[in-house]
N, CA, C and O atoms as a Maestro MAE file, in Angstrom:
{
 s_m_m2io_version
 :::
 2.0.0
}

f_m_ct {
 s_m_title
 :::
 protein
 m_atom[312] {
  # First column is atom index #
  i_m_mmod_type
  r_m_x_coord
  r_m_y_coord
  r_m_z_coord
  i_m_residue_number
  s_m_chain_name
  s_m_pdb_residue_name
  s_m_pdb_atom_name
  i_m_atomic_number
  :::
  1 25 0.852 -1.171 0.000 1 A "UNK " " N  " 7
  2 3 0.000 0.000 0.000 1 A "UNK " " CA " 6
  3 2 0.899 1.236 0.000 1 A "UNK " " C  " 6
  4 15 1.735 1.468 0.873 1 A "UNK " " O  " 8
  5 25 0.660 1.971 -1.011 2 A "UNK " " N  " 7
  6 3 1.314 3.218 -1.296 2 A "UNK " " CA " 6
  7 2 0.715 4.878 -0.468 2 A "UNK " " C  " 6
  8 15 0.591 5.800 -1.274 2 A "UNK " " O  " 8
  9 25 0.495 5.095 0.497 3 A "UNK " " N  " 7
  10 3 -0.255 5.812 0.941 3 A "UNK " " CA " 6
  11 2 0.136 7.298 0.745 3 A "UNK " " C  " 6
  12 15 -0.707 8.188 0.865 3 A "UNK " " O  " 8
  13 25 1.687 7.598 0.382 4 A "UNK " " N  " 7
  14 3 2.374 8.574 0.091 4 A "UNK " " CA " 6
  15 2 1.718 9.163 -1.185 4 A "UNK " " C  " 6
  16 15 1.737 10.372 -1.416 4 A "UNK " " O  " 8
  17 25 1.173 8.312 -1.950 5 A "UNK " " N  " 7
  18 3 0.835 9.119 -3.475 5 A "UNK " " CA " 6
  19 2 -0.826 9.269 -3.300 5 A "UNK " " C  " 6
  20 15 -1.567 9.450 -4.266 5 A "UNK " " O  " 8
  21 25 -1.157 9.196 -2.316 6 A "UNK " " N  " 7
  22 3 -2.938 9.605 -2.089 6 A "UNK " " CA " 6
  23 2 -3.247 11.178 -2.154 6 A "UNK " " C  " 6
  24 15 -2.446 11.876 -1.531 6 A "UNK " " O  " 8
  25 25 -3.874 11.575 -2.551 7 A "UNK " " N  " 7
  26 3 -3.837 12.848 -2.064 7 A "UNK " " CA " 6
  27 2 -5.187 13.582 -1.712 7 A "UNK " " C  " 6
  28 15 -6.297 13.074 -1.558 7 A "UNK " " O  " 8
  29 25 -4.856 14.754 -1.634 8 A "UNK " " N  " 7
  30 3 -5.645 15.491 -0.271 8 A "UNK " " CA " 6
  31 2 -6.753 15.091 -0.376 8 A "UNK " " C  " 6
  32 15 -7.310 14.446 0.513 8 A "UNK " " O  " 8
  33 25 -7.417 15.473 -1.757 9 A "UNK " " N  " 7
  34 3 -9.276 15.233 -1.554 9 A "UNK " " CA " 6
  35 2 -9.749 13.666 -0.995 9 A "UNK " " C  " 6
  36 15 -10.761 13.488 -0.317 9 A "UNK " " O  " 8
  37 25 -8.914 12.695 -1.372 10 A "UNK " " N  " 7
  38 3 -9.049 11.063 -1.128 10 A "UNK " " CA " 6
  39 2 -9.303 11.568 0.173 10 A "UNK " " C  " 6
  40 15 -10.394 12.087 0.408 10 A "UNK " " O  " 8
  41 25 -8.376 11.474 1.097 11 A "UNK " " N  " 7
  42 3 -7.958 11.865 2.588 11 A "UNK " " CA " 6
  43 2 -9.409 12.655 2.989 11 A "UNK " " C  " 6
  44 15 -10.335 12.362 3.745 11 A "UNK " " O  " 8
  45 25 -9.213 13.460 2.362 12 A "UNK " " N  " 7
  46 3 -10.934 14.416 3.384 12 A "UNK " " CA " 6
  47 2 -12.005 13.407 2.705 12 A "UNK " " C  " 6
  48 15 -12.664 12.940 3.635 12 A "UNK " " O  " 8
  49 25 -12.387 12.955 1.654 13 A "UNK " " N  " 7
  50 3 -13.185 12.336 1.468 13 A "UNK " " CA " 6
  51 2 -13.284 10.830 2.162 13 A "UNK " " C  " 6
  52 15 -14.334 10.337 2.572 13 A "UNK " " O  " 8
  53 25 -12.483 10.445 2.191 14 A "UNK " " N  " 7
  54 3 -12.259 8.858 3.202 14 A "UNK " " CA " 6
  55 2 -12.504 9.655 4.699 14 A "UNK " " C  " 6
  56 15 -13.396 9.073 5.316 14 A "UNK " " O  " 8
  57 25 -12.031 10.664 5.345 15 A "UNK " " N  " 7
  58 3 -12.638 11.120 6.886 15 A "UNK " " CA " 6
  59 2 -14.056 11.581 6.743 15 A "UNK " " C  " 6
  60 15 -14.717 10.992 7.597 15 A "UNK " " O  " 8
  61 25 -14.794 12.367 6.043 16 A "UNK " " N  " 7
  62 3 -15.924 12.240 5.760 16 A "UNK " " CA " 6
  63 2 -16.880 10.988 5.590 16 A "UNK " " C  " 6
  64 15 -17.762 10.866 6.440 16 A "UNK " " O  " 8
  65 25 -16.824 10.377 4.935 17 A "UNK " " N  " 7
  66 3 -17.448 8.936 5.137 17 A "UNK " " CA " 6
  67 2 -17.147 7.869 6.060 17 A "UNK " " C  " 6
  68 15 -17.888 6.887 6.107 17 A "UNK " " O  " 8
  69 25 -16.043 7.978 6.861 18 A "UNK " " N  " 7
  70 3 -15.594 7.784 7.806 18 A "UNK " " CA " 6
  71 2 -16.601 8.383 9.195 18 A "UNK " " C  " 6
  72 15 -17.199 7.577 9.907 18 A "UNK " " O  " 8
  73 25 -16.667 9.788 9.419 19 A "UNK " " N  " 7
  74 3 -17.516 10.254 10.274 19 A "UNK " " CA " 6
  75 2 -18.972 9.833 9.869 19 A "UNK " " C  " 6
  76 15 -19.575 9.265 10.779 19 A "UNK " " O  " 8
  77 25 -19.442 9.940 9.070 20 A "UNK " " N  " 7
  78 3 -21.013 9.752 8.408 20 A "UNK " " CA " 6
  79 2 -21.339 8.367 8.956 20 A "UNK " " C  " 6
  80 15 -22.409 8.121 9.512 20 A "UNK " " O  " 8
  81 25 -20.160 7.285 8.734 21 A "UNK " " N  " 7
  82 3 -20.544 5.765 9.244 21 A "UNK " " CA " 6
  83 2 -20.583 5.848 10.467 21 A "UNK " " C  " 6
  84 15 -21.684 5.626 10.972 21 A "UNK " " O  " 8
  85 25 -19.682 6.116 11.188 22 A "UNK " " N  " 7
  86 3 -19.730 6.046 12.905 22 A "UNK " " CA " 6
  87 2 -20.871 7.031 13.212 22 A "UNK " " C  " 6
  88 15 -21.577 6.601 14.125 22 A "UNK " " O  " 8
  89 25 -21.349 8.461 12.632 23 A "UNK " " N  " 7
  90 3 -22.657 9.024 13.156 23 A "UNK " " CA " 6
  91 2 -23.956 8.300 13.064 23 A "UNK " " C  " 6
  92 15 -25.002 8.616 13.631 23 A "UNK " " O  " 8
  93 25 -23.690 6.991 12.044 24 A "UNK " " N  " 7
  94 3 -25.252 6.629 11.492 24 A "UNK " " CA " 6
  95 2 -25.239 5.713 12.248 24 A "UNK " " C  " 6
  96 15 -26.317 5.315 12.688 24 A "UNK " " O  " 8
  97 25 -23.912 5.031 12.677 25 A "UNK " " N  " 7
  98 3 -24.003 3.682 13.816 25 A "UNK " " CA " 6
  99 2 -24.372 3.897 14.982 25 A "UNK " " C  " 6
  100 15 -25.111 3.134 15.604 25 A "UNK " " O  " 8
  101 25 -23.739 5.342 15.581 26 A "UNK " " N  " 7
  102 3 -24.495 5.391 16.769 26 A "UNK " " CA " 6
  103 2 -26.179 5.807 16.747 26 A "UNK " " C  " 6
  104 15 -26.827 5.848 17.793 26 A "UNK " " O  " 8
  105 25 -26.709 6.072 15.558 27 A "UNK " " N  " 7
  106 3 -28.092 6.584 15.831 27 A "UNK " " CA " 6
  107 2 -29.207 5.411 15.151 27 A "UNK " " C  " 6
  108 15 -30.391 5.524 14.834 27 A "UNK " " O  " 8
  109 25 -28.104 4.073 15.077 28 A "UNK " " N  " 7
  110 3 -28.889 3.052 14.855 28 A "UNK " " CA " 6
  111 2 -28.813 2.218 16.224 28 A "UNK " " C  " 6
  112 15 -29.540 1.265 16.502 28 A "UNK " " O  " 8
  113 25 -27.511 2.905 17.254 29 A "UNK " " N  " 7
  114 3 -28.041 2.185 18.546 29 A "UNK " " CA " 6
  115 2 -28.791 3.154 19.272 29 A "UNK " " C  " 6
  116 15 -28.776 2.971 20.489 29 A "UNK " " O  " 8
  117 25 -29.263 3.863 18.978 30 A "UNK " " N  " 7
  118 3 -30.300 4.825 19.577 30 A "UNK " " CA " 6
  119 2 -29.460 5.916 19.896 30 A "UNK " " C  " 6
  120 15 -30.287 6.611 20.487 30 A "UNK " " O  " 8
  121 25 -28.025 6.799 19.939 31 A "UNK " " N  " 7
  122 3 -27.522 7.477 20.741 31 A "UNK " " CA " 6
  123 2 -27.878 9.080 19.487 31 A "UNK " " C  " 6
  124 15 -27.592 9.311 18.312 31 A "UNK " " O  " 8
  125 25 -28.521 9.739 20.434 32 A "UNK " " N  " 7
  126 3 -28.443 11.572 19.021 32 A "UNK " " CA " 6
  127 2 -26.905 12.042 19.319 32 A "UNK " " C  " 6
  128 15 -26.271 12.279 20.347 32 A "UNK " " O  " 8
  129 25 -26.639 12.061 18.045 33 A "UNK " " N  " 7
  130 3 -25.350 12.631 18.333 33 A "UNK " " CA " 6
  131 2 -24.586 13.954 17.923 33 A "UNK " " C  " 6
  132 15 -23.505 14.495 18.154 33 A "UNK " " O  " 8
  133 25 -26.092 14.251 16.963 34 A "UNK " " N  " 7
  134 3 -26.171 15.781 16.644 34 A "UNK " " CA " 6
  135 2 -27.381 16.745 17.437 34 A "UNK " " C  " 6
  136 15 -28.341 17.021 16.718 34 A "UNK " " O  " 8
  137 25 -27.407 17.150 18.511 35 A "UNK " " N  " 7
  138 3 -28.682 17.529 19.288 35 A "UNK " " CA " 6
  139 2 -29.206 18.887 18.410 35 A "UNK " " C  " 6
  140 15 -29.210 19.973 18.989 35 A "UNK " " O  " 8
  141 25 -29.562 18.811 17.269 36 A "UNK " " N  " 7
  142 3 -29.925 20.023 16.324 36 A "UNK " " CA " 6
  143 2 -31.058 19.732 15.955 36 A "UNK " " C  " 6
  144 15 -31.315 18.599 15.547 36 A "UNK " " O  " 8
  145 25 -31.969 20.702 16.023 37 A "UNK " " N  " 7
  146 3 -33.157 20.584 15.279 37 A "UNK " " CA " 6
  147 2 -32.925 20.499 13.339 37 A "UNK " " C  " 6
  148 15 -32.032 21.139 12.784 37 A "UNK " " O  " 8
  149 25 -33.895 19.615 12.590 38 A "UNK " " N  " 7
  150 3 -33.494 19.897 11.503 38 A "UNK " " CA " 6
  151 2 -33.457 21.080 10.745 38 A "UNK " " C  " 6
  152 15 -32.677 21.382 9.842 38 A "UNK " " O  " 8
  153 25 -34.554 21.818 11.303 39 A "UNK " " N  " 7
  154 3 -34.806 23.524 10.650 39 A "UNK " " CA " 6
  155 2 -33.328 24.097 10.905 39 A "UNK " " C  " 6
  156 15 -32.906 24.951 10.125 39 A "UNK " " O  " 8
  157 25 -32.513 23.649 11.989 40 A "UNK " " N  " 7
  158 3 -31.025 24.905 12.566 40 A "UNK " " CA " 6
  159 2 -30.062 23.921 11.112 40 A "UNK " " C  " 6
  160 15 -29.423 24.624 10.328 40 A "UNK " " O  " 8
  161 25 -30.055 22.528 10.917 41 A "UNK " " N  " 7
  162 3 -28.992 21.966 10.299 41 A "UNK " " CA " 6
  163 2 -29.377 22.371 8.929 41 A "UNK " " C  " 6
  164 15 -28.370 22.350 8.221 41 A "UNK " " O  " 8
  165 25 -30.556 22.773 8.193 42 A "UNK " " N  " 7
  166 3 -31.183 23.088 7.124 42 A "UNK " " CA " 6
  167 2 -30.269 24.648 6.882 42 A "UNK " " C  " 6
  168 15 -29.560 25.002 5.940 42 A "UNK " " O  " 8
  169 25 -30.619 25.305 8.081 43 A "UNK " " N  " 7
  170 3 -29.941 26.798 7.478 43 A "UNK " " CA " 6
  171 2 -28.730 26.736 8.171 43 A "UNK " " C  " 6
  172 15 -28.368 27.871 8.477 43 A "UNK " " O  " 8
  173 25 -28.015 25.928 8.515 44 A "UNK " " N  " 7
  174 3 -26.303 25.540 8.425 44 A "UNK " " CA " 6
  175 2 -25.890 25.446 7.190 44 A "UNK " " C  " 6
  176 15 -24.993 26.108 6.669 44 A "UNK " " O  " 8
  177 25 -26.510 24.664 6.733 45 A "UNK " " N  " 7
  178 3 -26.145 24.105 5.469 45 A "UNK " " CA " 6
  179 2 -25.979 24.647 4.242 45 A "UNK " " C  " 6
  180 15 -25.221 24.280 3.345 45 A "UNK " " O  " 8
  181 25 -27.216 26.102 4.282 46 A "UNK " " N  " 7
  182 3 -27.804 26.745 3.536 46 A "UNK " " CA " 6
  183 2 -26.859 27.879 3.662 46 A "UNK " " C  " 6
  184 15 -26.505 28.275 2.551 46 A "UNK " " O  " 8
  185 25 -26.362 28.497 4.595 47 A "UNK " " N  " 7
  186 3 -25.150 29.486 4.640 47 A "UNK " " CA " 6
  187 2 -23.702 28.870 4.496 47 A "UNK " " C  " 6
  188 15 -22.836 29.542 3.936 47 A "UNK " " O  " 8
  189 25 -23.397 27.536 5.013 48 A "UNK " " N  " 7
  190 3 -22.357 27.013 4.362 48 A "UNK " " CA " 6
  191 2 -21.977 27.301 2.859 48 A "UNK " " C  " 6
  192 15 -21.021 27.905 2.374 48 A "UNK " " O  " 8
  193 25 -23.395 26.459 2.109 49 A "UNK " " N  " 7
  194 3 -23.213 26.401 0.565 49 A "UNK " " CA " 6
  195 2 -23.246 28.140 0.062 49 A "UNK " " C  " 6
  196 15 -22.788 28.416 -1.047 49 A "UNK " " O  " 8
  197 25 -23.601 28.834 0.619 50 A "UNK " " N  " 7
  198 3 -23.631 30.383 0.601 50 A "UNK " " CA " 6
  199 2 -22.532 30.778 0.425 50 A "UNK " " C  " 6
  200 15 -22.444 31.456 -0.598 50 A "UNK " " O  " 8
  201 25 -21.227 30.609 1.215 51 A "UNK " " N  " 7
  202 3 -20.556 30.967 1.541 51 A "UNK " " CA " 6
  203 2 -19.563 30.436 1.012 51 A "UNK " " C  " 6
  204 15 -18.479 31.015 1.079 51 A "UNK " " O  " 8
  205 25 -19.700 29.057 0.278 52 A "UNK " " N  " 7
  206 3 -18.635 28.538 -0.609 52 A "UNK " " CA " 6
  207 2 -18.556 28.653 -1.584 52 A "UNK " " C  " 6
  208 15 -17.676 28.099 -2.244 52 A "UNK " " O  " 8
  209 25 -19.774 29.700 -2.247 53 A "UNK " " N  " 7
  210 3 -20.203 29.668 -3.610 53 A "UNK " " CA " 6
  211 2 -20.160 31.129 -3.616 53 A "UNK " " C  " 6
  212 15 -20.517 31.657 -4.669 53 A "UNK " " O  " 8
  213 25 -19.860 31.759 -2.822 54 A "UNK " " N  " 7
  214 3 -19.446 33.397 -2.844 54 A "UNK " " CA " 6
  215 2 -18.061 33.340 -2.717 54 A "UNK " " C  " 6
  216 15 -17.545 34.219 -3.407 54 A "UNK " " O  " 8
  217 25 -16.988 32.441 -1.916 55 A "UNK " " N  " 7
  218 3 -15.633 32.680 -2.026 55 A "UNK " " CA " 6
  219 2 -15.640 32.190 -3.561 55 A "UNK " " C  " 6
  220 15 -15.103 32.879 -4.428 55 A "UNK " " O  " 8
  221 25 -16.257 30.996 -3.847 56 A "UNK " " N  " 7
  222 3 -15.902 30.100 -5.183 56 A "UNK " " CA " 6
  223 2 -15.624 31.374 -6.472 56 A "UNK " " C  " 6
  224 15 -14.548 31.502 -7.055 56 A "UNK " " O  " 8
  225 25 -16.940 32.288 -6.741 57 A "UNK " " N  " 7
  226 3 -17.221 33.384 -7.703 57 A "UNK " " CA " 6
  227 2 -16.070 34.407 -6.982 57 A "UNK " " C  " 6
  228 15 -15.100 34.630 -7.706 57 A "UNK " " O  " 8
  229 25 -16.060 34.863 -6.045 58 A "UNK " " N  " 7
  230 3 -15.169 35.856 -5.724 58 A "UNK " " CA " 6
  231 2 -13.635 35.346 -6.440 58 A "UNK " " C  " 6
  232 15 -13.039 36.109 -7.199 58 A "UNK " " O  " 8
  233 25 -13.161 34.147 -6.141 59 A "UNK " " N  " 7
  234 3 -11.552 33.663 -6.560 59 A "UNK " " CA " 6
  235 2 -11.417 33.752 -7.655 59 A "UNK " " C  " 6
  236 15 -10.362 34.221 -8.081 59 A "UNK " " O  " 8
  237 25 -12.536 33.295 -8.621 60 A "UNK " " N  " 7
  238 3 -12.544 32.983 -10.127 60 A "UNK " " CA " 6
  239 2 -12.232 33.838 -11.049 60 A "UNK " " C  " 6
  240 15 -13.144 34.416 -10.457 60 A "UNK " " O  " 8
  241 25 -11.982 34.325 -11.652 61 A "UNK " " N  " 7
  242 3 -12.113 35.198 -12.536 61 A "UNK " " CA " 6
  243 2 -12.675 35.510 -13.502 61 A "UNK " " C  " 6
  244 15 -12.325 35.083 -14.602 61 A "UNK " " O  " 8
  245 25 -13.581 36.245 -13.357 62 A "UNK " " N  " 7
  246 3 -14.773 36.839 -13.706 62 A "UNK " " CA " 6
  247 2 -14.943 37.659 -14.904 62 A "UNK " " C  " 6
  248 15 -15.451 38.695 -14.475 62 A "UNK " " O  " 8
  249 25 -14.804 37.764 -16.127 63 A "UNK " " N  " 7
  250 3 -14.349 38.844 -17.394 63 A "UNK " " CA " 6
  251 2 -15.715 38.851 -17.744 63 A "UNK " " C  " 6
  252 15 -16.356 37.896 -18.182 63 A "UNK " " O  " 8
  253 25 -16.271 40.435 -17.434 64 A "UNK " " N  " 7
  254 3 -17.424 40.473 -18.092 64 A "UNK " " CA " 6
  255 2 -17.115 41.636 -19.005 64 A "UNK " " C  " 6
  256 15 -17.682 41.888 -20.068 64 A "UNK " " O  " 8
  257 25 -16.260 42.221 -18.508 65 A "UNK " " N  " 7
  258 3 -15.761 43.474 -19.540 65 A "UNK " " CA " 6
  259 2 -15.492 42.879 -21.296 65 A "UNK " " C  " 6
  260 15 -15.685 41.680 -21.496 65 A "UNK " " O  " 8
  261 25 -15.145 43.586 -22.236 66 A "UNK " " N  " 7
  262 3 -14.883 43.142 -23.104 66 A "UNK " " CA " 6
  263 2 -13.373 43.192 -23.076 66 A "UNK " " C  " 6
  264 15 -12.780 42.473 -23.881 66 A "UNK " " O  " 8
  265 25 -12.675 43.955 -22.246 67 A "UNK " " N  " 7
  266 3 -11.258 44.180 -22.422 67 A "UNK " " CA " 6
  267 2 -11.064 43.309 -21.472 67 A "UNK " " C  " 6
  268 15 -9.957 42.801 -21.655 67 A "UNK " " O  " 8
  269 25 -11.656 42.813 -20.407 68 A "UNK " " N  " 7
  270 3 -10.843 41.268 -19.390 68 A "UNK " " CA " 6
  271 2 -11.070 40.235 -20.475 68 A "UNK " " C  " 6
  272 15 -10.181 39.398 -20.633 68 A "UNK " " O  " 8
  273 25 -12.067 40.193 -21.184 69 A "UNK " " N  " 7
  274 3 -12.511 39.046 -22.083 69 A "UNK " " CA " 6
  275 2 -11.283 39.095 -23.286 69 A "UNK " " C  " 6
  276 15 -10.759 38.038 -23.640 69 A "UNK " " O  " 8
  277 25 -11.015 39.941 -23.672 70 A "UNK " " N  " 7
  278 3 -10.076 40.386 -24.548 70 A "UNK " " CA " 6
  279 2 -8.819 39.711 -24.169 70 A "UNK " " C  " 6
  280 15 -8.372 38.997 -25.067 70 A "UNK " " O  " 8
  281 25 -8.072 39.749 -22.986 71 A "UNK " " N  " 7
  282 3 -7.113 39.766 -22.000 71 A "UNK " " CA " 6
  283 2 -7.114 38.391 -21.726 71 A "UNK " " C  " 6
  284 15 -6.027 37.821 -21.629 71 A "UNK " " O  " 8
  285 25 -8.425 37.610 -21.549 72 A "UNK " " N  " 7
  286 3 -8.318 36.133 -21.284 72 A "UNK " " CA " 6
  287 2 -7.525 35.594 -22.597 72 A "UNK " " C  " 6
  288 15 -6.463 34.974 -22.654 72 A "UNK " " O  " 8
  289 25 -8.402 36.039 -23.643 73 A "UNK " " N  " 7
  290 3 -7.872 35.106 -24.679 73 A "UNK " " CA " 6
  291 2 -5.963 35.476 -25.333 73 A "UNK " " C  " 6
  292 15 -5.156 34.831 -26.002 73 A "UNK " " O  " 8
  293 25 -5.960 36.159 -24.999 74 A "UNK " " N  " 7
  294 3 -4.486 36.522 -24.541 74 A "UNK " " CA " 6
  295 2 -3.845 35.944 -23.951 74 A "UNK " " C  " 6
  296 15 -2.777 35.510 -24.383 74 A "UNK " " O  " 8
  297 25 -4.312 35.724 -22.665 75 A "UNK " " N  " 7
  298 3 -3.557 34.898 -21.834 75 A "UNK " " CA " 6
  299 2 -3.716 33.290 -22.467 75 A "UNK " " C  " 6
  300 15 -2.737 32.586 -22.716 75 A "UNK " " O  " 8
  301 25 -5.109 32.871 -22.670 76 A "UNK " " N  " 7
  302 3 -4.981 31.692 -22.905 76 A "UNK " " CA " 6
  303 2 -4.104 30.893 -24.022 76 A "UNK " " C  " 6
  304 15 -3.844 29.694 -24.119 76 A "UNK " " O  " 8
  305 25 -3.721 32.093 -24.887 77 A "UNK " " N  " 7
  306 3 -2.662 31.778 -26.578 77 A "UNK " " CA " 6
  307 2 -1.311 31.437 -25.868 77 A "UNK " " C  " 6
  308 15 -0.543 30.645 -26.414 77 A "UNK " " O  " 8
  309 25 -1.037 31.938 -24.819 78 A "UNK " " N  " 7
  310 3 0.226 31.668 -24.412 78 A "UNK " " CA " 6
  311 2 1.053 30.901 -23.965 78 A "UNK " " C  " 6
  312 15 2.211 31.279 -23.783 78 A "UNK " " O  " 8
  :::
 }
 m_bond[311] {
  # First column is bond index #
  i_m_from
  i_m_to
  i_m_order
  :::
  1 1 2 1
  2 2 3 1
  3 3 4 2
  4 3 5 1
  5 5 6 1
  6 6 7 1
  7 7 8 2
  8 7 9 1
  9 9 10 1
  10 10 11 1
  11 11 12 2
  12 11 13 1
  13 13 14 1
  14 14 15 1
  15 15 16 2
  16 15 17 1
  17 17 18 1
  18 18 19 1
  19 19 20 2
  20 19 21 1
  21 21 22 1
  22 22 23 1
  23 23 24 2
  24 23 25 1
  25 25 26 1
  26 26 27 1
  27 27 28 2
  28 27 29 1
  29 29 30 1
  30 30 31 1
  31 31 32 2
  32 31 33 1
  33 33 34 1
  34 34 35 1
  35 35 36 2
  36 35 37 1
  37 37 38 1
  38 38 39 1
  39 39 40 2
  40 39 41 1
  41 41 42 1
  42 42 43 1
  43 43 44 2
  44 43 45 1
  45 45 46 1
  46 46 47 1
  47 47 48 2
  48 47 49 1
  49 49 50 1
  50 50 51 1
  51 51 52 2
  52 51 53 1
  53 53 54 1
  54 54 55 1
  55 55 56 2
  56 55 57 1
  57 57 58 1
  58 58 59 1
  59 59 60 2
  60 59 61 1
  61 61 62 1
  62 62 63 1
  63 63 64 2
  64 63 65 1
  65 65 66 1
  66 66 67 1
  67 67 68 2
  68 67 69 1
  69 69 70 1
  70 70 71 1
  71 71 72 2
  72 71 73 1
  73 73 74 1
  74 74 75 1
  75 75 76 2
  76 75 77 1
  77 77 78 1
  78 78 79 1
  79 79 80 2
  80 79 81 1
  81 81 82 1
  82 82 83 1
  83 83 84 2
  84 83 85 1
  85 85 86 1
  86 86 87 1
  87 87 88 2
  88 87 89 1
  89 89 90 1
  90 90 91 1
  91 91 92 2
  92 91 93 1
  93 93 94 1
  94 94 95 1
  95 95 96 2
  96 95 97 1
  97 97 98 1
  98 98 99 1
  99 99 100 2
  100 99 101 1
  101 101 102 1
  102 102 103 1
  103 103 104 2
  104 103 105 1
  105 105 106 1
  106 106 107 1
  107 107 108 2
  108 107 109 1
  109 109 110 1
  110 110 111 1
  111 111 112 2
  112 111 113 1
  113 113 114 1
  114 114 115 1
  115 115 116 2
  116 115 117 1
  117 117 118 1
  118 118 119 1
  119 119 120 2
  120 119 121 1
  121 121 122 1
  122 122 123 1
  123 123 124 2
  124 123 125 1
  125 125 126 1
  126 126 127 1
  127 127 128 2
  128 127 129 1
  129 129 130 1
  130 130 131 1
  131 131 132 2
  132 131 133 1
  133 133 134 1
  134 134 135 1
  135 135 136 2
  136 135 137 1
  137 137 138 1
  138 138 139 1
  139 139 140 2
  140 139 141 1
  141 141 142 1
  142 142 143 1
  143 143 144 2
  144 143 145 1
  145 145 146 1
  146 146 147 1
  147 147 148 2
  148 147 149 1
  149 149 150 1
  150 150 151 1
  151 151 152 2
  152 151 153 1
  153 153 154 1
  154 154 155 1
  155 155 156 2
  156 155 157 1
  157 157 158 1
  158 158 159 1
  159 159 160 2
  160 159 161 1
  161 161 162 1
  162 162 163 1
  163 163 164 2
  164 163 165 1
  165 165 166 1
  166 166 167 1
  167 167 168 2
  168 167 169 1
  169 169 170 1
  170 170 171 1
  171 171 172 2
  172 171 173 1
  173 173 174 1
  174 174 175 1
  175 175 176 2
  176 175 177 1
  177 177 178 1
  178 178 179 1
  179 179 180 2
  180 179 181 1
  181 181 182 1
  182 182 183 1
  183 183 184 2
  184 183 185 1
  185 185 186 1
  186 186 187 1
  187 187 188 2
  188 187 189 1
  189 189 190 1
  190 190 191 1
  191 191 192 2
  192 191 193 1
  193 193 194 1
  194 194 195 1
  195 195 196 2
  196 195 197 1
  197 197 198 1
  198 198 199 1
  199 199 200 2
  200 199 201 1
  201 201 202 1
  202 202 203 1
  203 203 204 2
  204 203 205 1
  205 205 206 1
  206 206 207 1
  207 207 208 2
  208 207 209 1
  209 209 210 1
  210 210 211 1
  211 211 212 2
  212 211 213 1
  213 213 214 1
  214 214 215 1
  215 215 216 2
  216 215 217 1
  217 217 218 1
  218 218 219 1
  219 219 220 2
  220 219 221 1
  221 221 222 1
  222 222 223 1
  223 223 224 2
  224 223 225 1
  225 225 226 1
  226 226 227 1
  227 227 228 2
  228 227 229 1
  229 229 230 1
  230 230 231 1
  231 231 232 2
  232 231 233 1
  233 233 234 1
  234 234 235 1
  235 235 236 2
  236 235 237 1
  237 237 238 1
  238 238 239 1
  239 239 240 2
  240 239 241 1
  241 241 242 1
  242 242 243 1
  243 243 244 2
  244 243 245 1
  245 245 246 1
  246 246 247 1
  247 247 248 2
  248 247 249 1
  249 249 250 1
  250 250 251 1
  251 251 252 2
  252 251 253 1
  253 253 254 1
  254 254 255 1
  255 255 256 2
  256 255 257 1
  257 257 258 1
  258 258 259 1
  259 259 260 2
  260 259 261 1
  261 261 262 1
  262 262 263 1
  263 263 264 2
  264 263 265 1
  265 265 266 1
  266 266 267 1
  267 267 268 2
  268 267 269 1
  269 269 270 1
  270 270 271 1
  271 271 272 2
  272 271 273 1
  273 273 274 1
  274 274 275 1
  275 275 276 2
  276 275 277 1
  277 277 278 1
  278 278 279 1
  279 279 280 2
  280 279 281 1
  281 281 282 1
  282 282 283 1
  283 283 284 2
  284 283 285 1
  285 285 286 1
  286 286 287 1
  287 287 288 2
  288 287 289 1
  289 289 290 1
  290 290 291 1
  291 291 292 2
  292 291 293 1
  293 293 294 1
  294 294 295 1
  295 295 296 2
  296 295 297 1
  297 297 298 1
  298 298 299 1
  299 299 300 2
  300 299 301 1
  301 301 302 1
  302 302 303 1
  303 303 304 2
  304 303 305 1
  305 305 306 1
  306 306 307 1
  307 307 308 2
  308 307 309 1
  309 309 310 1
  310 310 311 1
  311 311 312 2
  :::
 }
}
């Protein structure tokens, strides 16, 4: 097993499903292990994805001008 050439997203994605199994096991032996109403985890969720999708557009680069648009394809010949 090569574990050196895994990389990052594997890793958060294997601890993610990792947590999801052990949360669903304990709430199949009866234990709550998130004490949240669903309405509070609904608008968690809902400002999370908010908030990843406003840094996401903010990082990106955005050419609505005709001269950034101009400038992309510039850059992209290169």
């Amino acid at each position: 097993m090569n574990l050196s050439g895994v990389t990052k997203e594997v890793w958060i994605r294997t601890i993610v499903l990792l947590v999801a199994l052990f949360n669903q096991g304990l709430r199949v032996m009866g234990f709550d292990v998130l004490p949240f109403a669903e309405e509070e985890v609904a608008d968690a969720l809902s400002i999370i994805f908010m908030v990843i999708a406003s840094l996401w557009a903010w990082w990106k680069n955005n050419s609505f001008t005709g001269k950034a648009q101009s400038a992309d394809r510039i850059l992209r010949s290169e």
